[in-house]
PDB file of N, CA, C and O in Angstrom:
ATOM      1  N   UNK A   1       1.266 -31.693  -9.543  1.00  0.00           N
ATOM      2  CA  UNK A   1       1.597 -31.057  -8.282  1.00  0.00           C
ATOM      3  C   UNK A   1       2.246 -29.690  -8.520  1.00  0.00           C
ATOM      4  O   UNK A   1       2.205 -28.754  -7.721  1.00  0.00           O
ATOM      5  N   UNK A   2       2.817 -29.689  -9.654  1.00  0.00           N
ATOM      6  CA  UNK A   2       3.619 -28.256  -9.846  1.00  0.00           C
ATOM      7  C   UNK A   2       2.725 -27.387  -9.832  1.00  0.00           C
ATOM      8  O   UNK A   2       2.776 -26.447  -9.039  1.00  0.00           O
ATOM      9  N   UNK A   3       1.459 -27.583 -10.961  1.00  0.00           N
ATOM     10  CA  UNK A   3       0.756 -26.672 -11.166  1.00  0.00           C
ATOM     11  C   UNK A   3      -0.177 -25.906 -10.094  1.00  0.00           C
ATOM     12  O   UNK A   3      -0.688 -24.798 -10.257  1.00  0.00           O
ATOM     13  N   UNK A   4      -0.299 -26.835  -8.835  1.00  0.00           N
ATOM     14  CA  UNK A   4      -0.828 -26.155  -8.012  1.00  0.00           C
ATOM     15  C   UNK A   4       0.015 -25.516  -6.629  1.00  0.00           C
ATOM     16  O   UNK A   4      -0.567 -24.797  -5.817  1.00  0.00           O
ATOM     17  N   UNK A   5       1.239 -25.833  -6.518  1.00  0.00           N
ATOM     18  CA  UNK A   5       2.591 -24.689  -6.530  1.00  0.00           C
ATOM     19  C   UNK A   5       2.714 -23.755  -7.172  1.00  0.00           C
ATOM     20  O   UNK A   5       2.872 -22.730  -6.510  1.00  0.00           O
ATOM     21  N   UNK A   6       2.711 -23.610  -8.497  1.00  0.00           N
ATOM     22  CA  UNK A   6       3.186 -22.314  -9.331  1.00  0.00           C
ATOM     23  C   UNK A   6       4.422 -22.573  -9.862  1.00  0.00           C
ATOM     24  O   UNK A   6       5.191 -21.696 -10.259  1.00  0.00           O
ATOM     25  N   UNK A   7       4.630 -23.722  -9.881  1.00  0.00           N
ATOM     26  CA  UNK A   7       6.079 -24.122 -10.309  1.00  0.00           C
ATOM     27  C   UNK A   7       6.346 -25.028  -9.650  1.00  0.00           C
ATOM     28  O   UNK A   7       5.527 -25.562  -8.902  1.00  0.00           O
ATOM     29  N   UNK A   8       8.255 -25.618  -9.856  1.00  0.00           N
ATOM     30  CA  UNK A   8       8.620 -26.590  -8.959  1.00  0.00           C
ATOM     31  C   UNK A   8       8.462 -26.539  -7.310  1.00  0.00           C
ATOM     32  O   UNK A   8       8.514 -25.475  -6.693  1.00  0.00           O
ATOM     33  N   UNK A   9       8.306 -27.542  -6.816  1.00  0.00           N
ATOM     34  CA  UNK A   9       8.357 -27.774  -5.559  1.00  0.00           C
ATOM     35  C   UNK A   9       9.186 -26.797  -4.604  1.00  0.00           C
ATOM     36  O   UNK A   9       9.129 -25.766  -3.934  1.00  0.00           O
ATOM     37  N   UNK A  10       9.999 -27.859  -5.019  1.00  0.00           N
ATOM     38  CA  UNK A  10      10.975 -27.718  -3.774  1.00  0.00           C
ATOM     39  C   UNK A  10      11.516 -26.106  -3.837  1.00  0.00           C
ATOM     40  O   UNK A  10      11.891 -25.528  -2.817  1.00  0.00           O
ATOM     41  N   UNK A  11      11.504 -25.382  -5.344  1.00  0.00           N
ATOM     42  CA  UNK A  11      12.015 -24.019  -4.767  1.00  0.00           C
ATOM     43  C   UNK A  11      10.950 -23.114  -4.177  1.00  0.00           C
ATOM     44  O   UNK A  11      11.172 -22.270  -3.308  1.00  0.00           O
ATOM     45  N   UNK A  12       9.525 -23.421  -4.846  1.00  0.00           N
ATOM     46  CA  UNK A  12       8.734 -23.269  -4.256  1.00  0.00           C
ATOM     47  C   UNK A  12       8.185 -23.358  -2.543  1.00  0.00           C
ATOM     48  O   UNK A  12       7.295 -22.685  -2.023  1.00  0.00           O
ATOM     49  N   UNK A  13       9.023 -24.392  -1.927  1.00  0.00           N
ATOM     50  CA  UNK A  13       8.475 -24.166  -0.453  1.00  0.00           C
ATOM     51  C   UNK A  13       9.999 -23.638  -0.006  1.00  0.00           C
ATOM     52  O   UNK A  13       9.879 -23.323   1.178  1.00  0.00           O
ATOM     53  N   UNK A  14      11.524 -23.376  -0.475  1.00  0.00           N
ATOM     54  CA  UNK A  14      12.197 -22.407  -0.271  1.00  0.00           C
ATOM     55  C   UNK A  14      11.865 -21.322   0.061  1.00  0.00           C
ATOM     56  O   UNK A  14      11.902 -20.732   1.141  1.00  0.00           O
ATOM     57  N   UNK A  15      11.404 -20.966  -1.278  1.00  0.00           N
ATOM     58  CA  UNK A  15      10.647 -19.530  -0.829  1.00  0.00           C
ATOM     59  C   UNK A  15       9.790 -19.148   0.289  1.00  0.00           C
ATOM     60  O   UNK A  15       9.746 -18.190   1.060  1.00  0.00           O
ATOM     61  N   UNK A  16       9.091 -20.278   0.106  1.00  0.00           N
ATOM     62  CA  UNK A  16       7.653 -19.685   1.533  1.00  0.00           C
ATOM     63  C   UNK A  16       8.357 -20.036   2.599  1.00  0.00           C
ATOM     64  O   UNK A  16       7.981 -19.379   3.570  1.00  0.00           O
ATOM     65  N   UNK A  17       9.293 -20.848   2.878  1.00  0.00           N
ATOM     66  CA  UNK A  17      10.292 -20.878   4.331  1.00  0.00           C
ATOM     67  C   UNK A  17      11.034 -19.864   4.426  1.00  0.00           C
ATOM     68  O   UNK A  17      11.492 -19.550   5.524  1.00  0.00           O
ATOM     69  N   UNK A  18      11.264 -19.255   3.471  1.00  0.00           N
ATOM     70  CA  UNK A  18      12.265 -17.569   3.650  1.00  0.00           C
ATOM     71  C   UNK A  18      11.225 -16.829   3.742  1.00  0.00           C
ATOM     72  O   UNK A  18      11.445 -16.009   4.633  1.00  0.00           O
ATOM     73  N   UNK A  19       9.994 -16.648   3.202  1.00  0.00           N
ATOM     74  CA  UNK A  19       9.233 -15.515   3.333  1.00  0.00           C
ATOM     75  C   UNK A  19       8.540 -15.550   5.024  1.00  0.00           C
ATOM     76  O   UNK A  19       8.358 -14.614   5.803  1.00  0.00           O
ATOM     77  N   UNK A  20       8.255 -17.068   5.186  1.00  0.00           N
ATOM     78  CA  UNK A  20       8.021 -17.139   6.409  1.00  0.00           C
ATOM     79  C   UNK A  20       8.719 -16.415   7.692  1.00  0.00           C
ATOM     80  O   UNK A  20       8.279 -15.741   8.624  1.00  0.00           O
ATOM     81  N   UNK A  21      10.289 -16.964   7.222  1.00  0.00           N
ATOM     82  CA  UNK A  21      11.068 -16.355   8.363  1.00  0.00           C
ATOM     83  C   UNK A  21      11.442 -14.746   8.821  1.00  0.00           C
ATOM     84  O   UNK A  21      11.681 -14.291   9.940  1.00  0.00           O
ATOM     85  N   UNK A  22      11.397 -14.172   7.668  1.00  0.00           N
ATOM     86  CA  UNK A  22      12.003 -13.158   7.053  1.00  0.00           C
ATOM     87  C   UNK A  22      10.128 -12.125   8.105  1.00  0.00           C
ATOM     88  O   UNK A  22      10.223 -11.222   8.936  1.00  0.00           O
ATOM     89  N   UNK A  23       8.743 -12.782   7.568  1.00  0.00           N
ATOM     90  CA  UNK A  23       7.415 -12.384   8.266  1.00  0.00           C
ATOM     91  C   UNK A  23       8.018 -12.745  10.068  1.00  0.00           C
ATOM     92  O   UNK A  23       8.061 -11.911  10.972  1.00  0.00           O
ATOM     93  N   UNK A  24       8.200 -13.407  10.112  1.00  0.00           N
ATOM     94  CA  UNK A  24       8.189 -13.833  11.962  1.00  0.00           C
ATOM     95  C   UNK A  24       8.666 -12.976  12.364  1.00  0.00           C
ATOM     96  O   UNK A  24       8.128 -12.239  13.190  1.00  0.00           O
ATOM     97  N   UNK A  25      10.557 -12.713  11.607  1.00  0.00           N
ATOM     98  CA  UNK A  25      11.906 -11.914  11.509  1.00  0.00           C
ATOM     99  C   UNK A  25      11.055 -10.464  12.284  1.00  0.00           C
ATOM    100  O   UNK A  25      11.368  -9.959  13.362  1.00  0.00           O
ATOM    101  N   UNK A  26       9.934 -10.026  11.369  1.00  0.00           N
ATOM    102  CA  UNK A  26       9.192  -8.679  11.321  1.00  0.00           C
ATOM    103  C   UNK A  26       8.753  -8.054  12.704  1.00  0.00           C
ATOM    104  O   UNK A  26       8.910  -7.013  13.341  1.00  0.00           O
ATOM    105  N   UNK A  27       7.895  -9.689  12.844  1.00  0.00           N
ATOM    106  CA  UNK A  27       6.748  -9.589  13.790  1.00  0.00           C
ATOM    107  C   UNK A  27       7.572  -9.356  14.843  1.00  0.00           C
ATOM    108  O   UNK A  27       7.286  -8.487  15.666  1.00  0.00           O
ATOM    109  N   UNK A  28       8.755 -10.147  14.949  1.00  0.00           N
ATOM    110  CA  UNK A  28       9.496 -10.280  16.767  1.00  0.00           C
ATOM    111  C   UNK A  28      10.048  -8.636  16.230  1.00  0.00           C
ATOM    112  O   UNK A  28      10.069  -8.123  17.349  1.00  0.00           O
ATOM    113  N   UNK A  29      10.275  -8.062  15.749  1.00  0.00           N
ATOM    114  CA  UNK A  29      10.919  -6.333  15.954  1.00  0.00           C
ATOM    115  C   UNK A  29       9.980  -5.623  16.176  1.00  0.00           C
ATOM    116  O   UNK A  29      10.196  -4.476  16.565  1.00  0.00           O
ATOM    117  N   UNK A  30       8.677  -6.083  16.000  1.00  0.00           N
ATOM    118  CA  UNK A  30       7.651  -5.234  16.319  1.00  0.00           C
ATOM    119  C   UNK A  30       7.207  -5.388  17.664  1.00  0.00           C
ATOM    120  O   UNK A  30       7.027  -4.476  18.470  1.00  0.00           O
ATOM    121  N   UNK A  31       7.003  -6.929  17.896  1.00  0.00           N
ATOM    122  CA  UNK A  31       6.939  -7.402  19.432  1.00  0.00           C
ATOM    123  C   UNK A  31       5.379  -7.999  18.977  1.00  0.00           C
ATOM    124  O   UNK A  31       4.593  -8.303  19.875  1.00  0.00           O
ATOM    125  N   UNK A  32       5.089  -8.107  17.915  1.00  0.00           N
ATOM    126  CA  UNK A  32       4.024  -9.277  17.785  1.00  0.00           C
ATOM    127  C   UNK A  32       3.949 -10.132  18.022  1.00  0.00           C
ATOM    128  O   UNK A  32       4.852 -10.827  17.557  1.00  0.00           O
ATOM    129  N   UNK A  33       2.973 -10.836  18.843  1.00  0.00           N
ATOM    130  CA  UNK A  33       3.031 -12.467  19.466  1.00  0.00           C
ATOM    131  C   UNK A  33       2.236 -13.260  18.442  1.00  0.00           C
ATOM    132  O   UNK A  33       1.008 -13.183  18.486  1.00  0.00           O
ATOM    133  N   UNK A  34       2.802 -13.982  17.566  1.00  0.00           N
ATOM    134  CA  UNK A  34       1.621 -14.993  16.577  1.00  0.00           C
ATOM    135  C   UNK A  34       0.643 -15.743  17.292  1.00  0.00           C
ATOM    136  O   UNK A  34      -0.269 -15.994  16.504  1.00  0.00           O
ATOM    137  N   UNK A  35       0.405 -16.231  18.451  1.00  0.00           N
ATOM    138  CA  UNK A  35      -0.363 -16.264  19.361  1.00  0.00           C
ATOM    139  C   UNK A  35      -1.643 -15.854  19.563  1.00  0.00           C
ATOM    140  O   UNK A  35      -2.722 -16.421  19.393  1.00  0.00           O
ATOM    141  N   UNK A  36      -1.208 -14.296  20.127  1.00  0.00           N
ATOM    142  CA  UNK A  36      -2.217 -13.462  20.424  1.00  0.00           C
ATOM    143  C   UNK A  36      -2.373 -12.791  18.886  1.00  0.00           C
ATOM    144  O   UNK A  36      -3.341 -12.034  18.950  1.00  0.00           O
ATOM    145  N   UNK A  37      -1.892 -12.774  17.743  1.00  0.00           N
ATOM    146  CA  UNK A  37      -2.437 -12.369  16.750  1.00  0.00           C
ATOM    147  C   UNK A  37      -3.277 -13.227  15.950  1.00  0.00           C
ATOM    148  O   UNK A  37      -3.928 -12.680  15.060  1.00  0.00           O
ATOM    149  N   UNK A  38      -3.417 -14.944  16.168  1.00  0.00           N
ATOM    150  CA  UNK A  38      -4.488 -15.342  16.126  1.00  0.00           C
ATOM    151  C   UNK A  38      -5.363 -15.429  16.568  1.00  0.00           C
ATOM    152  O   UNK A  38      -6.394 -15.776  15.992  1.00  0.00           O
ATOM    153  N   UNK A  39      -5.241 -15.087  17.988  1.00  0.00           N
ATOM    154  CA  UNK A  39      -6.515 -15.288  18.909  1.00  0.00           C
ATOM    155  C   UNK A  39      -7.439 -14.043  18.674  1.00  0.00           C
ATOM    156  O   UNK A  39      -8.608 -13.921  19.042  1.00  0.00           O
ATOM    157  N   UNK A  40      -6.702 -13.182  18.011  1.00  0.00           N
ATOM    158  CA  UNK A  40      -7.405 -11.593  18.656  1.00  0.00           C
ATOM    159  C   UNK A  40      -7.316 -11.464  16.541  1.00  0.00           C
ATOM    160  O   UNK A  40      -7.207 -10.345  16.039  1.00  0.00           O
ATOM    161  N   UNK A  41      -7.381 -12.684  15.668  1.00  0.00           N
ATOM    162  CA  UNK A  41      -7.371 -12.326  14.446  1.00  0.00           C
ATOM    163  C   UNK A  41      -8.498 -11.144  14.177  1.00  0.00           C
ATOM    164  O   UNK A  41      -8.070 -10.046  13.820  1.00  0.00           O
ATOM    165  N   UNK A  42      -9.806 -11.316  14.323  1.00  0.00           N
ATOM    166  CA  UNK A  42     -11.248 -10.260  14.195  1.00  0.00           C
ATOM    167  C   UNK A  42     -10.504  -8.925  14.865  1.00  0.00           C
ATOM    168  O   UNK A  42     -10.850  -8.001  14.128  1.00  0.00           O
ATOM    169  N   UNK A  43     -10.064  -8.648  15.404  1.00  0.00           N
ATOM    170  CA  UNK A  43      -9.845  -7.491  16.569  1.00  0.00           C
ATOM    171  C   UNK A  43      -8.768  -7.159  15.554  1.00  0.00           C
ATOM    172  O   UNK A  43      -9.077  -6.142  14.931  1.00  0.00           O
ATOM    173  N   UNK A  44      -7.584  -7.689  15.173  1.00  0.00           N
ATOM    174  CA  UNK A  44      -6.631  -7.462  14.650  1.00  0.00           C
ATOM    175  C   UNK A  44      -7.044  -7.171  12.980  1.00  0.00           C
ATOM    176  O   UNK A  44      -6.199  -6.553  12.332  1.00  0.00           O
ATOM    177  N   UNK A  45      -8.205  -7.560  12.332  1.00  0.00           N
ATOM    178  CA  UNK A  45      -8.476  -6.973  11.089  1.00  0.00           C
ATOM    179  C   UNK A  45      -9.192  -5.513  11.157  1.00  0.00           C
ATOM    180  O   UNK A  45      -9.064  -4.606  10.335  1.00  0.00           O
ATOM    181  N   UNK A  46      -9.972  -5.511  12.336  1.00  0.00           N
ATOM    182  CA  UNK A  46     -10.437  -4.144  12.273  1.00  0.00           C
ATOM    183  C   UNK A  46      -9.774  -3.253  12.681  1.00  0.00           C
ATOM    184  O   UNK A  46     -10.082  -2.085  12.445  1.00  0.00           O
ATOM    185  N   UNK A  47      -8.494  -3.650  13.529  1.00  0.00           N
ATOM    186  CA  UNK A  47      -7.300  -2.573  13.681  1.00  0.00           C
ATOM    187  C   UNK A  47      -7.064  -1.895  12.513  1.00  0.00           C
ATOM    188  O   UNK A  47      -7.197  -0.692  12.291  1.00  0.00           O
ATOM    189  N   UNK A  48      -6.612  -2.995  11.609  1.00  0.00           N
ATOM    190  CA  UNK A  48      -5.711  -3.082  10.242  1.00  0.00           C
ATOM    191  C   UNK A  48      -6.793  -1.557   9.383  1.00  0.00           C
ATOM    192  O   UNK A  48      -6.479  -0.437   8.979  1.00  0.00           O
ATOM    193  N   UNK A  49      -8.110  -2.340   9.442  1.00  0.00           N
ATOM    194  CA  UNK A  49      -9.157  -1.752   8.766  1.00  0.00           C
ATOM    195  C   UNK A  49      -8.954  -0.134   9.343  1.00  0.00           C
ATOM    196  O   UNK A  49      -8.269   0.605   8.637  1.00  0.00           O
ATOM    197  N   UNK A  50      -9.308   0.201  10.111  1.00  0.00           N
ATOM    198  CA  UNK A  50      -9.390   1.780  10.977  1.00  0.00           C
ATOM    199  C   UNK A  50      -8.110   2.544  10.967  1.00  0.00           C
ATOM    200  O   UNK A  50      -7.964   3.750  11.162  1.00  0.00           O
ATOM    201  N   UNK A  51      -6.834   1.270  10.602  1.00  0.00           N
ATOM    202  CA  UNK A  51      -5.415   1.908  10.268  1.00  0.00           C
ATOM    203  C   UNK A  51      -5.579   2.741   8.948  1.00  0.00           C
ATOM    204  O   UNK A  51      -5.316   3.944   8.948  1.00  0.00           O
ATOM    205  N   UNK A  52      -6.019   2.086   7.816  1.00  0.00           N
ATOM    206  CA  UNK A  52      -6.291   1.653   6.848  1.00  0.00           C
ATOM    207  C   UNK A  52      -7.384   3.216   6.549  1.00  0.00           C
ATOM    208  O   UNK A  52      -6.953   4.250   6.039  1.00  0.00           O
ATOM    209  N   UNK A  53      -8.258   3.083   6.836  1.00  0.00           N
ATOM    210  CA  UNK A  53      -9.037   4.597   7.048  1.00  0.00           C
ATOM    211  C   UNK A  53      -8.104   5.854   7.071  1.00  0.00           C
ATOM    212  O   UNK A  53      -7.833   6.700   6.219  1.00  0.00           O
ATOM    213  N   UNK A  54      -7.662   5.630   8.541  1.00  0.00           N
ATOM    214  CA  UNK A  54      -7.452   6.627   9.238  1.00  0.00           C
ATOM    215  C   UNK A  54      -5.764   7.253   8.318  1.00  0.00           C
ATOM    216  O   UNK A  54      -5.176   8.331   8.397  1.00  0.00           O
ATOM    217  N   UNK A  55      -5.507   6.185   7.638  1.00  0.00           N
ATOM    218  CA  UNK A  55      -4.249   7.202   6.436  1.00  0.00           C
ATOM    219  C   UNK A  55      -4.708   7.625   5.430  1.00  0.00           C
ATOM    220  O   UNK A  55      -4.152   8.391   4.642  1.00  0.00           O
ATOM    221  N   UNK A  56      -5.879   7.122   5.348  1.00  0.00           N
ATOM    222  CA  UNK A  56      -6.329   7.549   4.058  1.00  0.00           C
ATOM    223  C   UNK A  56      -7.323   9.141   4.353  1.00  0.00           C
ATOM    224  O   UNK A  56      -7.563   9.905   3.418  1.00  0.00           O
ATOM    225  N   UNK A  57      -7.751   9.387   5.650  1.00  0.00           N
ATOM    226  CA  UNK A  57      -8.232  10.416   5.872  1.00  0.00           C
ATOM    227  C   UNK A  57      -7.214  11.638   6.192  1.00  0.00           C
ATOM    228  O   UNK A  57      -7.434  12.848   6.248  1.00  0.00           O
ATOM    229  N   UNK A  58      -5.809  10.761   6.417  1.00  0.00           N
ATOM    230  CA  UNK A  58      -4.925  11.997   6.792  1.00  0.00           C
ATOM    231  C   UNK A  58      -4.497  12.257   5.501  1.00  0.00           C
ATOM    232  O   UNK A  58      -4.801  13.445   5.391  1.00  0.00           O
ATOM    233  N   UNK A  59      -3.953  11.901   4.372  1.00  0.00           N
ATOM    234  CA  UNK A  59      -3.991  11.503   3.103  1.00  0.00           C
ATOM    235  C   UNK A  59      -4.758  12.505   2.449  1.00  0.00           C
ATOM    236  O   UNK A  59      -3.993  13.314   1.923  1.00  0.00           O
ATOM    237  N   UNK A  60      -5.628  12.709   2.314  1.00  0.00           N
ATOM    238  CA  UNK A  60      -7.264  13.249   1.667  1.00  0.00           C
ATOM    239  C   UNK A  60      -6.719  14.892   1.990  1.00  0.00           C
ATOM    240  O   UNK A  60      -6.541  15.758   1.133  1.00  0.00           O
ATOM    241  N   UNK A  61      -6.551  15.007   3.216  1.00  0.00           N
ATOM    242  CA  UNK A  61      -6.402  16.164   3.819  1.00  0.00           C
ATOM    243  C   UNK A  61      -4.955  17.042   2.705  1.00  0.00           C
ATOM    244  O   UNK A  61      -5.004  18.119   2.110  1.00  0.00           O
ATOM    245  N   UNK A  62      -3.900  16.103   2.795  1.00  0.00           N
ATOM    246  CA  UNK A  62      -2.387  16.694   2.240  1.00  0.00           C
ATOM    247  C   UNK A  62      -3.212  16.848   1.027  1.00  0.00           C
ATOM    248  O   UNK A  62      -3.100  18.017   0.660  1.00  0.00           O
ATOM    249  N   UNK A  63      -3.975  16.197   0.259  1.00  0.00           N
ATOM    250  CA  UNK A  63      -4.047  16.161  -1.132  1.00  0.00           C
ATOM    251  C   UNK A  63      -4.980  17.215  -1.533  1.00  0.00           C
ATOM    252  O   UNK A  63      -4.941  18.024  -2.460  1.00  0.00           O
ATOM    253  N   UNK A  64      -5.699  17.035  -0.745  1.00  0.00           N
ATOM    254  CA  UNK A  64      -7.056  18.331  -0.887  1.00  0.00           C
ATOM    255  C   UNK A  64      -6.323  20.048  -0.896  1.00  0.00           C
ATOM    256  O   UNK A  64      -6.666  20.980  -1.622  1.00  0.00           O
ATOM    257  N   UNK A  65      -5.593  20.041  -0.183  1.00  0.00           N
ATOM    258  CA  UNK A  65      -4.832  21.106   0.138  1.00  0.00           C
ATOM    259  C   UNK A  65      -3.393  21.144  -1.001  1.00  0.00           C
ATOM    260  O   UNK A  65      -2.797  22.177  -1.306  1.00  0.00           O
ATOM    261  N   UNK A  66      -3.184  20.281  -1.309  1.00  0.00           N
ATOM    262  CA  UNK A  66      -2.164  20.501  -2.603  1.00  0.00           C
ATOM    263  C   UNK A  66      -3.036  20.838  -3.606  1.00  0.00           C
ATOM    264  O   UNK A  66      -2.730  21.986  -3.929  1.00  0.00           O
ATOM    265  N   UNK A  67      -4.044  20.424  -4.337  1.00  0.00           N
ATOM    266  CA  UNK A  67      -5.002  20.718  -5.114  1.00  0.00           C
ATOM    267  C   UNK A  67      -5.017  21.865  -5.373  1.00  0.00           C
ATOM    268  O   UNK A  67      -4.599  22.177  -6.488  1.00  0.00           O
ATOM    269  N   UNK A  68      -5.431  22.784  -4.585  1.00  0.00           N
ATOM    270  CA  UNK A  68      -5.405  24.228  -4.216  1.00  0.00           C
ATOM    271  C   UNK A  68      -5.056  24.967  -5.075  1.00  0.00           C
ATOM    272  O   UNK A  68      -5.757  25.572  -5.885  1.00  0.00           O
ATOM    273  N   UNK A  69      -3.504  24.965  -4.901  1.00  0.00           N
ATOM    274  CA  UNK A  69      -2.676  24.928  -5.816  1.00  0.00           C
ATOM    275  C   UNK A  69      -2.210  24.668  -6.966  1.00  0.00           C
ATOM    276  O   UNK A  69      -1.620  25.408  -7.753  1.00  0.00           O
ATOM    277  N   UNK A  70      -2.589  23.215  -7.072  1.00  0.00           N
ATOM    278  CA  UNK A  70      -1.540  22.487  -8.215  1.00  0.00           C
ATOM    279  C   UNK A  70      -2.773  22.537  -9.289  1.00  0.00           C
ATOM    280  O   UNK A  70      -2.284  22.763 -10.395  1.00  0.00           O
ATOM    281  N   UNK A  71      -3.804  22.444  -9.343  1.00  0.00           N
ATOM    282  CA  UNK A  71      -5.149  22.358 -10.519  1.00  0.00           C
ATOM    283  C   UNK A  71      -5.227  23.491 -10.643  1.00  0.00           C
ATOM    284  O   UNK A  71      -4.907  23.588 -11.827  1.00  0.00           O
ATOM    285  N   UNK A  72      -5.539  25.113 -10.099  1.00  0.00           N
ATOM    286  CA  UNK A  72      -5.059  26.252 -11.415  1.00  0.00           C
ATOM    287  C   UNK A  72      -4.088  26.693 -11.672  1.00  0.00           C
ATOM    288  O   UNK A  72      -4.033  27.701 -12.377  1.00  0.00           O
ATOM    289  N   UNK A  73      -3.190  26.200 -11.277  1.00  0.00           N
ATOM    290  CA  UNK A  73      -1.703  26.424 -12.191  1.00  0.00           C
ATOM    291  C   UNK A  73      -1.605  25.200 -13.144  1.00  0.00           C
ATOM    292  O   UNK A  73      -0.936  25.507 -14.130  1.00  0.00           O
ATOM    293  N   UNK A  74      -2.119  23.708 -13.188  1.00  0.00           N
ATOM    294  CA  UNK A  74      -1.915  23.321 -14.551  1.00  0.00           C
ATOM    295  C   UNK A  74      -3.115  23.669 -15.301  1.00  0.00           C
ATOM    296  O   UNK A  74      -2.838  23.506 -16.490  1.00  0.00           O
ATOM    297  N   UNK A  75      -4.448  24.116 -15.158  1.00  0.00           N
ATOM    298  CA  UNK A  75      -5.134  24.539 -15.986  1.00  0.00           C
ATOM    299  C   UNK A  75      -4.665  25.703 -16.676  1.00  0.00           C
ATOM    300  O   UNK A  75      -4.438  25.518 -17.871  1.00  0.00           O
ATOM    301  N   UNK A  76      -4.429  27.050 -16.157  1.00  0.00           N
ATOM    302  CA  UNK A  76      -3.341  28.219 -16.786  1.00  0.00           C
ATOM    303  C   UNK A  76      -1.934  27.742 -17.588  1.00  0.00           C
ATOM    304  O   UNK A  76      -1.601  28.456 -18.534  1.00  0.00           O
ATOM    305  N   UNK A  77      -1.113  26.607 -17.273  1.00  0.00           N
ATOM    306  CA  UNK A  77      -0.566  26.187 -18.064  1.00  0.00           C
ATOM    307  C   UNK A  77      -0.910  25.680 -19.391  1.00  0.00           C
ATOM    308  O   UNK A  77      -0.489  25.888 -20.529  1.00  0.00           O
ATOM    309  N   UNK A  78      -1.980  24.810 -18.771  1.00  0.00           N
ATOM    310  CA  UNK A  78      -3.234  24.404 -20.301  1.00  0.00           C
ATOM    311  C   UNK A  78      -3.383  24.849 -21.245  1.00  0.00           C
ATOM    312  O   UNK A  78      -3.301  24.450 -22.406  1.00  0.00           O
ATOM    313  N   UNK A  79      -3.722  26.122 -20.589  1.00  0.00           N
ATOM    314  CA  UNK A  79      -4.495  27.497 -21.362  1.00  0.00           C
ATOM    315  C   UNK A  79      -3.720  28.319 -22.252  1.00  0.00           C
ATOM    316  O   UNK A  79      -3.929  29.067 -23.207  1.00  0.00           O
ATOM    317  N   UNK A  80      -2.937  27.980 -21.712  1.00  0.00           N
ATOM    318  CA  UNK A  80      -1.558  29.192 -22.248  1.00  0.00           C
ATOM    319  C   UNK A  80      -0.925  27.910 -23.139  1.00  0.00           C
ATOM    320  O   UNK A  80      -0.841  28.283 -24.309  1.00  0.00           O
ATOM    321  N   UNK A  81      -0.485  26.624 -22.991  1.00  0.00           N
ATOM    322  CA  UNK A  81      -0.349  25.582 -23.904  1.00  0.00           C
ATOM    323  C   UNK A  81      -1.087  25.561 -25.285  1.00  0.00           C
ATOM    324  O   UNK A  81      -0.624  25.050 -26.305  1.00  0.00           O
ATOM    325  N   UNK A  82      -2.028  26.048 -25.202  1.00  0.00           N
ATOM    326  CA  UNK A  82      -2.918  25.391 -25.847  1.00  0.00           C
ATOM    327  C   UNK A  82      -3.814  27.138 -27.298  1.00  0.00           C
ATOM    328  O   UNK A  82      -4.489  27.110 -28.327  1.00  0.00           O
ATOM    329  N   UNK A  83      -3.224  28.239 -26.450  1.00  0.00           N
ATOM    330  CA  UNK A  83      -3.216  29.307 -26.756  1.00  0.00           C
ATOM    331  C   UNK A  83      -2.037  29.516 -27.845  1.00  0.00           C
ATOM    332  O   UNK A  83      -2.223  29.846 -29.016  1.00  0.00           O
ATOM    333  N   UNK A  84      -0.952  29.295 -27.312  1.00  0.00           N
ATOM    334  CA  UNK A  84       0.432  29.392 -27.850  1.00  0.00           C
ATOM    335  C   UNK A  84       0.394  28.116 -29.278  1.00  0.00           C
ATOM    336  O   UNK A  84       1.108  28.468 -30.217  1.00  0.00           O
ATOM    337  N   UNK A  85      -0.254  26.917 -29.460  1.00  0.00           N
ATOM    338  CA  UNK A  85      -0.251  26.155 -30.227  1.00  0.00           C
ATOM    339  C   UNK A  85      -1.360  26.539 -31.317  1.00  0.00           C
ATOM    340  O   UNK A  85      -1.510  26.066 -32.443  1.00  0.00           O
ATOM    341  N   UNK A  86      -2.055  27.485 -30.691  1.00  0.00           N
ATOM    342  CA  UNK A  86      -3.224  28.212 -32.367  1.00  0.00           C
ATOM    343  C   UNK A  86      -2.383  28.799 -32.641  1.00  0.00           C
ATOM    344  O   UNK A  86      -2.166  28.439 -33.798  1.00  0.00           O
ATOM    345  N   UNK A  87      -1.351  29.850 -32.276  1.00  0.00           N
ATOM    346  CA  UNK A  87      -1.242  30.702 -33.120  1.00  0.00           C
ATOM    347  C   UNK A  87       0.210  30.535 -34.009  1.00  0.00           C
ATOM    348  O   UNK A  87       0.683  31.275 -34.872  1.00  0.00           O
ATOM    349  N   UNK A  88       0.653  29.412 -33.508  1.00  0.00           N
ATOM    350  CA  UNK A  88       1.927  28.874 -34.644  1.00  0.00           C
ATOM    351  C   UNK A  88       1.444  28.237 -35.404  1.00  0.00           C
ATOM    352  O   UNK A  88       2.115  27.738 -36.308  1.00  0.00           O
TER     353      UNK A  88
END
C-alpha cells in the first residue's frame, strides 16, 4: 500500500488534506465555485488553454524586443572576448 502512496500513509493523506485545503483556501479568494468548475470542466480547460497562449504571445513580444538589443551587444562582447584572448 505504501508503494502506491509514495510513502507512508497516513502522512501521506496529511498532506493531500492540507494541499486540499490550502487549493479550496485559493479557489474561495478567487470566488471559484468547485461546482461550476466541474460542470463547465471542458470550458474551463480551454480558458486555461487561451490563458496559456495569450502570455505566451504577450511574452514573445517583451522578448523579441529585448533581443534587439541584448544579441549584438553579447555577440560584440564575443568578439572582442575572443579577439583579446589571441593576442595574449
Amino acid at each position: 500500500m505504501e508503494k502506491m502512496f509514495g510513502g507512508p500513509i497516513v502522512p501521506t493523506l496529511f498532506r493531500l488534506a492540507l494541499l486540499s485545503f490550502i487549493v479550496g483556501l485559493i479557489f474561495a479568494v478567487f470566488g471559484i465555485d468547485p461546482v461550476n468548475l466541474w460542470r463547465e470542466f471542458g470550458t474551463t480547460i480551454q480558458q486555461a488553454w487561451k490563458l496559456v497562449f495569450e502570455a505566451i504571445e504577450w511574452g514573445a513580444g517583451y522578448a523579441i524586443l529585448g533581443a534587439i538589443v541584448v544579441l549584438p551587444v553579447w555577440v560584440i562582447y564575443r568578439v572582442l572576448t575572443s579577439v583579446t584572448r589571441t593576442k595574449n
